[in-house]
TORKOL-4160 file (C-alpha; in steps of 0.2 Angstrom, whole numbers, padded with zeros to 4 digits, m for minus):
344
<pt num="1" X="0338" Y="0255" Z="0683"/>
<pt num="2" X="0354" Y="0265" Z="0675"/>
<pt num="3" X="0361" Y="0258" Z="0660"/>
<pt num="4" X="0374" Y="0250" Z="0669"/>
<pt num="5" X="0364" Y="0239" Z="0679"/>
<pt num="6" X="0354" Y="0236" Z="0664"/>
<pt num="7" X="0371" Y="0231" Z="0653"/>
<pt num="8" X="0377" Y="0219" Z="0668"/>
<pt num="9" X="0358" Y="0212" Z="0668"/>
<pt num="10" X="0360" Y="0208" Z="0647"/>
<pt num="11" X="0377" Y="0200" Z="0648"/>
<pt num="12" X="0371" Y="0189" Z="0663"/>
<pt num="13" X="0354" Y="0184" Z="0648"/>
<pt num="14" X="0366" Y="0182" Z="0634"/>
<pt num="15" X="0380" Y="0175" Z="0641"/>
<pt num="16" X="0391" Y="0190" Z="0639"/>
<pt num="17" X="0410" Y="0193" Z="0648"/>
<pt num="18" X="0406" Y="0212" Z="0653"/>
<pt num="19" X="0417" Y="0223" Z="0644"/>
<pt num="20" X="0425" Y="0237" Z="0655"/>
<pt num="21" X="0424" Y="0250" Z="0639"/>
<pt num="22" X="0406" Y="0247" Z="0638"/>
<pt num="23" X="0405" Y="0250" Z="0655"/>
<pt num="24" X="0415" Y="0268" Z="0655"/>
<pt num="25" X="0406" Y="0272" Z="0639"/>
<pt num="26" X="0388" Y="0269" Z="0647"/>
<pt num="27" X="0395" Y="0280" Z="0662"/>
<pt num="28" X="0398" Y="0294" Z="0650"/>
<pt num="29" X="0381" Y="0295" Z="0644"/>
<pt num="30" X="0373" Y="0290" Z="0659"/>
<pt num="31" X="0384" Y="0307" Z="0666"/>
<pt num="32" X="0379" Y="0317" Z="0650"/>
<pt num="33" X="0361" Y="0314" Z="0650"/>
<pt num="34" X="0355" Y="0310" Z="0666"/>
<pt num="35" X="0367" Y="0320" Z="0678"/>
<pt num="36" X="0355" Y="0336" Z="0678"/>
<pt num="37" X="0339" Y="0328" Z="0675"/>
<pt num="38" X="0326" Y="0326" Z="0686"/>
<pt num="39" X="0307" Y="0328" Z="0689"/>
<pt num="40" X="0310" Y="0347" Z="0689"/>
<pt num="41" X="0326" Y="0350" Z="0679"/>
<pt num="42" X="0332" Y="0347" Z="0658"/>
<pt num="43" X="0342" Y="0342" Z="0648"/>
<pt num="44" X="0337" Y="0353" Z="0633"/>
<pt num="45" X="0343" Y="0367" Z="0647"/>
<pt num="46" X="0358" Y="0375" Z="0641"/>
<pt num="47" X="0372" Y="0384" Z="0649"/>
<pt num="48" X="0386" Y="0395" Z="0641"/>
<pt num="49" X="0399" Y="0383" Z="0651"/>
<pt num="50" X="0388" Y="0366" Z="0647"/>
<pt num="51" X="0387" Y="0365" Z="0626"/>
<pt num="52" X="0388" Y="0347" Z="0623"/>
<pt num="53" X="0372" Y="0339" Z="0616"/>
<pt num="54" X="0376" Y="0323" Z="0615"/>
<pt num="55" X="0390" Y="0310" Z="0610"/>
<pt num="56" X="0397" Y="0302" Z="0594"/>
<pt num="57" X="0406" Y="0287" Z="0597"/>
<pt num="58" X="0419" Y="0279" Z="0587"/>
<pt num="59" X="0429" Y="0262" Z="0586"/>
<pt num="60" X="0433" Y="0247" Z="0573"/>
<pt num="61" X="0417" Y="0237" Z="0568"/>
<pt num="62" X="0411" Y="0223" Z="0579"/>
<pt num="63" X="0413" Y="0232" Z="0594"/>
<pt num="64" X="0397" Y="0235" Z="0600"/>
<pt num="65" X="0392" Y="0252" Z="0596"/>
<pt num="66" X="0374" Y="0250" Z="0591"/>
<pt num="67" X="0372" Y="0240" Z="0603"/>
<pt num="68" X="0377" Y="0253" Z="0616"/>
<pt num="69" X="0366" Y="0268" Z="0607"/>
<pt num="70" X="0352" Y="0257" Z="0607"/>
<pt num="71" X="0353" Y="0253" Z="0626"/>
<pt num="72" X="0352" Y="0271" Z="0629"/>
<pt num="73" X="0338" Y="0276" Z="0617"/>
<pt num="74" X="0326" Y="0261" Z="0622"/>
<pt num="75" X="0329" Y="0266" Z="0639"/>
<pt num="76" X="0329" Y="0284" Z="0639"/>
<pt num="77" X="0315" Y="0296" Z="0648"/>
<pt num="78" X="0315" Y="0307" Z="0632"/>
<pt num="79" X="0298" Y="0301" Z="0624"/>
<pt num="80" X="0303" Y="0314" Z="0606"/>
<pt num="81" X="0316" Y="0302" Z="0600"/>
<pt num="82" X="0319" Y="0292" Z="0585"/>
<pt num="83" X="0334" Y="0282" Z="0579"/>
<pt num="84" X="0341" Y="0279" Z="0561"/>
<pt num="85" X="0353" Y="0274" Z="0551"/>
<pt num="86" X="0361" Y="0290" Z="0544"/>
<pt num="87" X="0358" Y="0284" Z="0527"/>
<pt num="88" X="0340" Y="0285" Z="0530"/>
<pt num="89" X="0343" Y="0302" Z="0542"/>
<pt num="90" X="0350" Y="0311" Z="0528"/>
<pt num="91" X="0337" Y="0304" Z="0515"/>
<pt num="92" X="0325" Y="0313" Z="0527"/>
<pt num="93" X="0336" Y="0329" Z="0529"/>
<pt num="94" X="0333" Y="0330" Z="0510"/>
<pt num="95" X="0314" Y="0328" Z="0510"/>
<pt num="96" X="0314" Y="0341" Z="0522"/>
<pt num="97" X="0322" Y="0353" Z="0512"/>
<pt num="98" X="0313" Y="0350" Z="0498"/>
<pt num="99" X="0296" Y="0354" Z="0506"/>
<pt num="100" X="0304" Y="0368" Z="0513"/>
<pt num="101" X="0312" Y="0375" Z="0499"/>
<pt num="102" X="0330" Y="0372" Z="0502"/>
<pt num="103" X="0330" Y="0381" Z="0517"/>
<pt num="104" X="0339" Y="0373" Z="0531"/>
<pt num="105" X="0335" Y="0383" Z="0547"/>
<pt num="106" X="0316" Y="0378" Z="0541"/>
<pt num="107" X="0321" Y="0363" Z="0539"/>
<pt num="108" X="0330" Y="0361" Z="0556"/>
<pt num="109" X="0315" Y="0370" Z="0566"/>
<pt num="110" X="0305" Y="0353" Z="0558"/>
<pt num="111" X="0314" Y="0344" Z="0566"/>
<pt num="112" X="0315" Y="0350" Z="0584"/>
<pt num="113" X="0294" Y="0351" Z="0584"/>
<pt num="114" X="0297" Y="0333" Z="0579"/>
<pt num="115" X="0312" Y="0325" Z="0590"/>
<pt num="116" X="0322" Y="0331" Z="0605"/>
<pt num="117" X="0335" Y="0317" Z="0603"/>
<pt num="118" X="0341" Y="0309" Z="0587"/>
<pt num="119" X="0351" Y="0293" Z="0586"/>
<pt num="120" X="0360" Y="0289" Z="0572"/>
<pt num="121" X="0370" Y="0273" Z="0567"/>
<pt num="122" X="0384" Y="0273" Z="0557"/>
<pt num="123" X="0390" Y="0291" Z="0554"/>
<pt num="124" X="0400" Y="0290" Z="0537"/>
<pt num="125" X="0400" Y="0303" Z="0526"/>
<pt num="126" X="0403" Y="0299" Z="0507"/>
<pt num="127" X="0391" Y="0309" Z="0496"/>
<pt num="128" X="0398" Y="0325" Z="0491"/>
<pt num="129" X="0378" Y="0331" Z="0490"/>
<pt num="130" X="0377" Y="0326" Z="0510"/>
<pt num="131" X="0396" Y="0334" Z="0513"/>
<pt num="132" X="0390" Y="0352" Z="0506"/>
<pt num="133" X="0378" Y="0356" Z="0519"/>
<pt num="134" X="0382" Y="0346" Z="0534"/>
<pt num="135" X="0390" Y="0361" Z="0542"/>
<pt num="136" X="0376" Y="0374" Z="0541"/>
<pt num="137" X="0363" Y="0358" Z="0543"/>
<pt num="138" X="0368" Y="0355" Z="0559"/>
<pt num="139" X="0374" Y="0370" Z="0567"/>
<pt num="140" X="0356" Y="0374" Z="0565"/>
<pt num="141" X="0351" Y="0357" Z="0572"/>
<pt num="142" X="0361" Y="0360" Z="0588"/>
<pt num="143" X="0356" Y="0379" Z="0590"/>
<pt num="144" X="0338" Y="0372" Z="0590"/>
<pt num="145" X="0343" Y="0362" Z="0607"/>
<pt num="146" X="0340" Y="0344" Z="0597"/>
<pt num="147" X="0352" Y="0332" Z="0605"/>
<pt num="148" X="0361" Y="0318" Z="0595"/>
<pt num="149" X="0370" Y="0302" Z="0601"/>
<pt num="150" X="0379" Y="0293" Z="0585"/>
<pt num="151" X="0390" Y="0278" Z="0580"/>
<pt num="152" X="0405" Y="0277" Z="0568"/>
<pt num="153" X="0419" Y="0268" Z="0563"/>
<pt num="154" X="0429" Y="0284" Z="0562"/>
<pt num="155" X="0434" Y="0297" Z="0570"/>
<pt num="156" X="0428" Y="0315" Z="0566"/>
<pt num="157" X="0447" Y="0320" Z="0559"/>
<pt num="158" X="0444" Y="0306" Z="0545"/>
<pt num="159" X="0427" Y="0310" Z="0539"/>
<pt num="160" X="0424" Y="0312" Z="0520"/>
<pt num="161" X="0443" Y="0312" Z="0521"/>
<pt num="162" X="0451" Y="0315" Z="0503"/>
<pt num="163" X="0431" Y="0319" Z="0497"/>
<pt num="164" X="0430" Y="0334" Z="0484"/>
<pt num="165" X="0429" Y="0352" Z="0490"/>
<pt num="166" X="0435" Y="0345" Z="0508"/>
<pt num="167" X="0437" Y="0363" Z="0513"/>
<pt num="168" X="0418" Y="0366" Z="0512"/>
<pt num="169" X="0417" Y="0352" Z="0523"/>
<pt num="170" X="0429" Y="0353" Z="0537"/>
<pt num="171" X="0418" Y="0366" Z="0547"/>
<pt num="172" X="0408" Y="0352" Z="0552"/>
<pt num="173" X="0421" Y="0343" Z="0561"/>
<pt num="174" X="0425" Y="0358" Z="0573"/>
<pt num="175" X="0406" Y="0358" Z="0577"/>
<pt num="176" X="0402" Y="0342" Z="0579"/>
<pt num="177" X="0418" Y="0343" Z="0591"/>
<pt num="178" X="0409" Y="0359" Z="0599"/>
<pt num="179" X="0396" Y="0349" Z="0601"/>
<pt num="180" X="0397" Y="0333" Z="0604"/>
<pt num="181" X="0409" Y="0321" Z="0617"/>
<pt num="182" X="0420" Y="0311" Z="0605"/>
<pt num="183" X="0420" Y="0293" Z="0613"/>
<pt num="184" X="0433" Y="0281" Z="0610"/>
<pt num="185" X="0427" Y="0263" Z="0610"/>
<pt num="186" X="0444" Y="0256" Z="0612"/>
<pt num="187" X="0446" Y="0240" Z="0607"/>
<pt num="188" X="0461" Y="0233" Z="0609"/>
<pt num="189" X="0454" Y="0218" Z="0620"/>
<pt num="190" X="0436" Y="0217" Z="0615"/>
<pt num="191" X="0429" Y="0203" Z="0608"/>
<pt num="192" X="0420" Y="0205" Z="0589"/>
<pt num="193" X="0402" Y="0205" Z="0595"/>
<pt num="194" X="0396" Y="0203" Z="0577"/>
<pt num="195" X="0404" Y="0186" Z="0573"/>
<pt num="196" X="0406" Y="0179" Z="0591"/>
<pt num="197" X="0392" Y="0170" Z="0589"/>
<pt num="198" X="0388" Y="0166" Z="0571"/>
<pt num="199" X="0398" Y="0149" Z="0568"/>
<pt num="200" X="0391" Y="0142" Z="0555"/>
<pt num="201" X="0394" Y="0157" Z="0543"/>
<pt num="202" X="0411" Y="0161" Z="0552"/>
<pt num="203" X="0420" Y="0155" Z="0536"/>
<pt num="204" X="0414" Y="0164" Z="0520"/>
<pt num="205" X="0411" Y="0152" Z="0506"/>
<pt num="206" X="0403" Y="0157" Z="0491"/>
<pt num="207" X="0388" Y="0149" Z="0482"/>
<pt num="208" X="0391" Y="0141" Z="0463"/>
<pt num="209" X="0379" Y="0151" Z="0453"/>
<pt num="210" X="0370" Y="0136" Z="0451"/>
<pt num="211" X="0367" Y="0132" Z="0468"/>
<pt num="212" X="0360" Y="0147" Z="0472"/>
<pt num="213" X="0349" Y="0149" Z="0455"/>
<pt num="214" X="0340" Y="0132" Z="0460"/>
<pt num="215" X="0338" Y="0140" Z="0478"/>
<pt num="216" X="0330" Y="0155" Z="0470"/>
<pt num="217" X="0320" Y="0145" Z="0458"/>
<pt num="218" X="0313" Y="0136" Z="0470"/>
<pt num="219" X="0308" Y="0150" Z="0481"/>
<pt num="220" X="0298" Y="0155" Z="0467"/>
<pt num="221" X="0289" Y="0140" Z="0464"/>
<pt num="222" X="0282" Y="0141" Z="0481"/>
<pt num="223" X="0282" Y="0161" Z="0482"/>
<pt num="224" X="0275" Y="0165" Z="0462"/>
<pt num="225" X="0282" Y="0174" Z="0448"/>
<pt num="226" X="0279" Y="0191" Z="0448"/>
<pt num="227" X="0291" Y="0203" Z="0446"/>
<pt num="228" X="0294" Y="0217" Z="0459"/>
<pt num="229" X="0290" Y="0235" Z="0450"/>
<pt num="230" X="0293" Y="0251" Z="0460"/>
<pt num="231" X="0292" Y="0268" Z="0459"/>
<pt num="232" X="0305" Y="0280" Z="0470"/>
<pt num="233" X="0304" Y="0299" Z="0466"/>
<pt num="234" X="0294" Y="0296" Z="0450"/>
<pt num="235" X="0310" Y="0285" Z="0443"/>
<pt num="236" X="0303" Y="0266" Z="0439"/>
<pt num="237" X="0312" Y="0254" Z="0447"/>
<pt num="238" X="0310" Y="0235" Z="0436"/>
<pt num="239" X="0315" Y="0221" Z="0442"/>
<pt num="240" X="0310" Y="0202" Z="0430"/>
<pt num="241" X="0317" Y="0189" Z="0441"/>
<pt num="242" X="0305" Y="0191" Z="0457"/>
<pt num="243" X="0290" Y="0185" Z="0466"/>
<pt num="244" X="0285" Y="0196" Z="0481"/>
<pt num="245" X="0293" Y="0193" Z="0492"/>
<pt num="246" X="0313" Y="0185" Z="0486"/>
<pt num="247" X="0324" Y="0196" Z="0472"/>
<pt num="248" X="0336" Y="0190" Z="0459"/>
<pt num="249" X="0348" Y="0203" Z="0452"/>
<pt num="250" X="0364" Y="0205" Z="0446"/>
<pt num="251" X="0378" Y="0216" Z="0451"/>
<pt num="252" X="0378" Y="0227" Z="0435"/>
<pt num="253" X="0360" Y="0231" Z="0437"/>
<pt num="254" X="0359" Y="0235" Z="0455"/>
<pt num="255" X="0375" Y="0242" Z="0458"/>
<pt num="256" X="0383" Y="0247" Z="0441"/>
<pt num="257" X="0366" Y="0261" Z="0437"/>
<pt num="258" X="0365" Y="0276" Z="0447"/>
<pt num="259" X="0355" Y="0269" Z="0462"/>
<pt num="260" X="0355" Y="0279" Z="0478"/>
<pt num="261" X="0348" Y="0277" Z="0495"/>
<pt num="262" X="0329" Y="0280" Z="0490"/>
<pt num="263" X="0329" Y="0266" Z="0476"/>
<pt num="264" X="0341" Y="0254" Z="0490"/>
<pt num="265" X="0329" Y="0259" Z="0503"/>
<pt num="266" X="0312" Y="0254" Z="0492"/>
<pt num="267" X="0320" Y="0238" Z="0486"/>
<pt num="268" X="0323" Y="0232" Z="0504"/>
<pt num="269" X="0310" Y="0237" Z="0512"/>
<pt num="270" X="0300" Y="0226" Z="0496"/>
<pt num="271" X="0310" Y="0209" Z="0500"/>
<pt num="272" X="0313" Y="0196" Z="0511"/>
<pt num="273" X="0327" Y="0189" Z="0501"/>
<pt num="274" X="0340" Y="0195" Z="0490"/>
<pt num="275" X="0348" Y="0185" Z="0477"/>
<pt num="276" X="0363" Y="0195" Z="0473"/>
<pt num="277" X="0377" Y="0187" Z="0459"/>
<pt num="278" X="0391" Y="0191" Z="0450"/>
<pt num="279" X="0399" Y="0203" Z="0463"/>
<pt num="280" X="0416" Y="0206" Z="0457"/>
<pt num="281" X="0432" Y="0209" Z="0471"/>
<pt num="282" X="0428" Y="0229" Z="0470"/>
<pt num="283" X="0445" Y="0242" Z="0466"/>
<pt num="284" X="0448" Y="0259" Z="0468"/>
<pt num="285" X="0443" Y="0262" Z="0448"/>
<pt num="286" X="0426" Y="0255" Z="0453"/>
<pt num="287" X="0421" Y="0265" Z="0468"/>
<pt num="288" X="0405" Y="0273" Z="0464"/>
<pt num="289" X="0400" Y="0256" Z="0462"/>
<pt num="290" X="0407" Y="0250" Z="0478"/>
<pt num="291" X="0399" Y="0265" Z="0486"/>
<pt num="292" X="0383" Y="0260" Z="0480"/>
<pt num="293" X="0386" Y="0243" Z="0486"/>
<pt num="294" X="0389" Y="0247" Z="0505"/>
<pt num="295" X="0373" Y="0259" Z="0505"/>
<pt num="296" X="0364" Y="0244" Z="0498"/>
<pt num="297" X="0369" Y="0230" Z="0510"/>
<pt num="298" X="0365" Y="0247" Z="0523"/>
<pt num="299" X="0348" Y="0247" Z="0520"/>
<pt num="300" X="0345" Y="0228" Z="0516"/>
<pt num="301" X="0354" Y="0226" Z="0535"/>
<pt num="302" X="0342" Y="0239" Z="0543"/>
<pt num="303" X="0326" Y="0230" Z="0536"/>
<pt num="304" X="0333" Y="0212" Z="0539"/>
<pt num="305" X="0333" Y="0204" Z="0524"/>
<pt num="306" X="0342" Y="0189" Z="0520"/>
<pt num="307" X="0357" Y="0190" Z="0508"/>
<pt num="308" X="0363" Y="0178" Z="0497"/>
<pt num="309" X="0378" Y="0181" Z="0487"/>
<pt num="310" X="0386" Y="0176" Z="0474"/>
<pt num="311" X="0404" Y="0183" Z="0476"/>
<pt num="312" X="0421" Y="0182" Z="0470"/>
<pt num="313" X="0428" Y="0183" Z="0485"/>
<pt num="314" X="0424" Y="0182" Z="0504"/>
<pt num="315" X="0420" Y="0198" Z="0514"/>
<pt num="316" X="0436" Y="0203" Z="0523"/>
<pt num="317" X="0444" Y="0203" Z="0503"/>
<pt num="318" X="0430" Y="0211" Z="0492"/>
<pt num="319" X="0436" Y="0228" Z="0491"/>
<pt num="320" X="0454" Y="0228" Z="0487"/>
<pt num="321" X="0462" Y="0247" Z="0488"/>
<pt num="322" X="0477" Y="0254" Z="0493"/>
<pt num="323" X="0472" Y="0271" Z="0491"/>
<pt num="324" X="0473" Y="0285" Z="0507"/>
<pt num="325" X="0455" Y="0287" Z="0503"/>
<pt num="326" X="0449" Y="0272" Z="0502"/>
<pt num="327" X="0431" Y="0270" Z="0505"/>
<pt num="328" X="0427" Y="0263" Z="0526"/>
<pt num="329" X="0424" Y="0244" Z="0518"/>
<pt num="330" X="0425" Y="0237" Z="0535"/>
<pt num="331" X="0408" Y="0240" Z="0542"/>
<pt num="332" X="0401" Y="0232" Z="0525"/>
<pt num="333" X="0412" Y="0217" Z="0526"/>
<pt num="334" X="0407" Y="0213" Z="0545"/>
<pt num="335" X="0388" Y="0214" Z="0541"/>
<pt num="336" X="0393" Y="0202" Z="0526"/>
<pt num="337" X="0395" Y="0190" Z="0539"/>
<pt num="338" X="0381" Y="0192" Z="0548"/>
<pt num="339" X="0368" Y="0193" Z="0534"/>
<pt num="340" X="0373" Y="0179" Z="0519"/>
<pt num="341" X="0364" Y="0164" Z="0519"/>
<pt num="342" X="0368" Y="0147" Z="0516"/>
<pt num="343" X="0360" Y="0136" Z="0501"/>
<pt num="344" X="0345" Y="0127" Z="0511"/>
C-alpha cells in the first residue's frame, strides 16, 4: 500500500475528514523516498544532481506532523531506522561524543553503522551547547548518506533565532536547506488534530492545591511511600514525596535547579504520574526556567505519563512574553491539553 492509501484507510477508522495538505505532503515523501527504489536500486545512492536526504516539515502545532512522520517510518522498507524526539537525539549525540572523544565525524560514522534513516520529532533548537555544533554534526551526518525526516513548529530561518553566538550557528540553516525539502504544513484550514477530540479537557481548569494533594495522597495509600532516588551522570536525583510509581514535586525543585534533559528523561521514564504544583504564569526574566519546563513536559509527553498540574493559569496563557525571542511555547501549551488530568 503507499501512504496515501494507507492515510485514506486511517481517516476512514478514526473517523477523520481527509486533509488535502496531508495528502500533498505524503506525496512528497512517497516521491523522495520511494521514486528510485526498488528490489534492485537505493536510496542511499547519491547523485551530484540529487542531494536531498530527507525532509523537515514545518507548521503550527496541532497539525499533524507526527502523525505524518510516524506514517512513514512504521511503514518504511528501511529496516536501520529509529525515531526520537530530538531532545533525546541530541542527548544521544552527546554520549556519542563522549565515548568518542569529542570527535564528531567519529561520532557520525556511529551512527550510520547504526541507522540509515533518522526521524526526529520536534526540531527546536534552544541550548547554546546543542547550537555550537550542529553545523559540523550534521554536515557529517549527511556526508555519511544517513537520511533524516523531521517535525517542527518552525521554519529553518527562525531557529535558535536571537540565541547567543547566532553567527556560529547559522551555517546550519543553509545545510539543512542543502539537504533537506523544507515542507510547509499549511494550515490555514486544518483542523487541531490534538484537541479535536479531547472534550472533557477542552477547557483548562486548574486543580485547588488541595484537591490535587488528597488525589496524590491517595495514590499513595494504594501505591506505598517510598520516595523515588535516581542517579543521572553520577548527579543524585531526590525526590521525598513518592511511591513508585506517582511523583509529587513543586515547580521550584524541578524546574527552578539546573535540570536538563538526562535528569527530565530519568524522572519520566520512573513515573506514571506527576503531580506538578505551584507553576507560576512564566516571563521573559524566568526563561531558563521556562526552557526547562517545556523539555520537561517533552519527555514526560514522550513516555506517556499522566500530568496533573497545579497552575496559575491555563495553557494557552502560561508563558507570557512579548519578546522577539521568545521561546516556541506553543507546542508545550497544546501537549498541556492533551496530557493534564482531572481530579478522579
Amino acid at each position: 500500500m503507499s501512504l496515501a492509501e494507507i492515510y485514506q484507510q486511517d481517516c476512514e477508522i478514526q473517523g477523520w475528514q481527509p486533509d488535502i495538505n496531508h495528502q500533498l505532503i505524503l506525496q512528497q515523501i512517497q516521491d523522495l523516498f520511494y521514486k528510485k527504489a526498488s528490489l534492485f536500486s537505493s536510496i542511499f545512492r547519491r547523485s551530484k544532481t540529487n542531494t536531498m536526504l530527507g525532509c523537515y516539515i514545518w507548521g503550527d502545532v496541532g497539525r499533524g506532523k507526527t502523525y505524518l512522520m510516524d506514517l512513514f517510518f512504521n511503514n518504511s522498507y528501511i529496516e536501520k531506522r529509529i525515531r526520537l524526539h530530538f531532545t533525546a537525539f541530541m542527548q544521544r549525540v552527546h554520549q556519542e561524543l563522549k565515548a568518542h572523544n569529542g570527535d564528531l565525524m567519529a561520532t557520525a560514522k556511529s551512527f550510520r553503522q547504526q541507522y540509515d534513516l533518522i526521524c526526529l520529532d520536534e526540531f527546536q533548537v534552544t541550548e547554546i551547547a546543542d547550537a555550537m555544533i550542529l553545523a559540523r554534526l550534521f554536515e557529517s551526518l549527511f556526508d555519511q548518506g544517513i537520511h533524516f525526516v523531521t517535525t517542527s513548529n518552525i521554519q529553518p530561518d527562525n531557529l535558535y533565532k536571537g540565541g547567543l553566538h547566532y553567527d556560529r550557528f547559522s551555517p546550519f540553516v543553509k545545510i539543512l536547506k542543502k539537504y533537506l525539502q523544507i515542507i510547509h504544513l499549511d494550515s490555514q484550514n486544518s483542523v487541531d488534530y490534538r484537541r479535536q477530540d479531547l472534550e472533557k479537557i477542552s477547557t483548562f481548569n486548574p486543580q485547588t492545591y488541595s484537591e490535587l494533594h488528597q488525589q496524590f495522597l491517595r495514590r499513595l495509600k494504594l501505591e506505598g511511600h517510598s520516595g523515588l532516588k535516581l542517579t543521572v551522570h553520577g548527579r543524585v536525583l531526590i525526590f521525598p514525596e513518592a511511591s513508585n510509581q506517582t511523583l509529587w514535586v513543586d515547580f521550584k525543585d524541578m524546574c527552578e535547579v539546573p535540570y536538563g534533559p538526562g535528569e527530565y528523561q530519568a524522572i519520566a521514564k520512573s513515573v506514571k504520574h506527576l503531580f506538578l504544583v505551584n507553576v507560576p504564569i512564566l516571563t521573559a526574566d524566568q526563561k531558563d526556567s521556562a526552557k526547562r519546563f517545556m523539555t520537561l513536559i517533552d519527555c514526560l509527553y514522550d513516555e506517556g505519563v499522566m500530568l496533573h498540574l497545579h497552575a496559575a493559569a491555563d495553557p494557552d496563557h502560561l508563558y507570557q512574553d512579548t519578546n522577539k525571542s521568545k521561546l516556541p511555547f506553543d507546542r508545550t501549551a497544546s501537549r498541556l491539553t492533551q496530557m493534564v488530568g482531572l481530579v478522579e
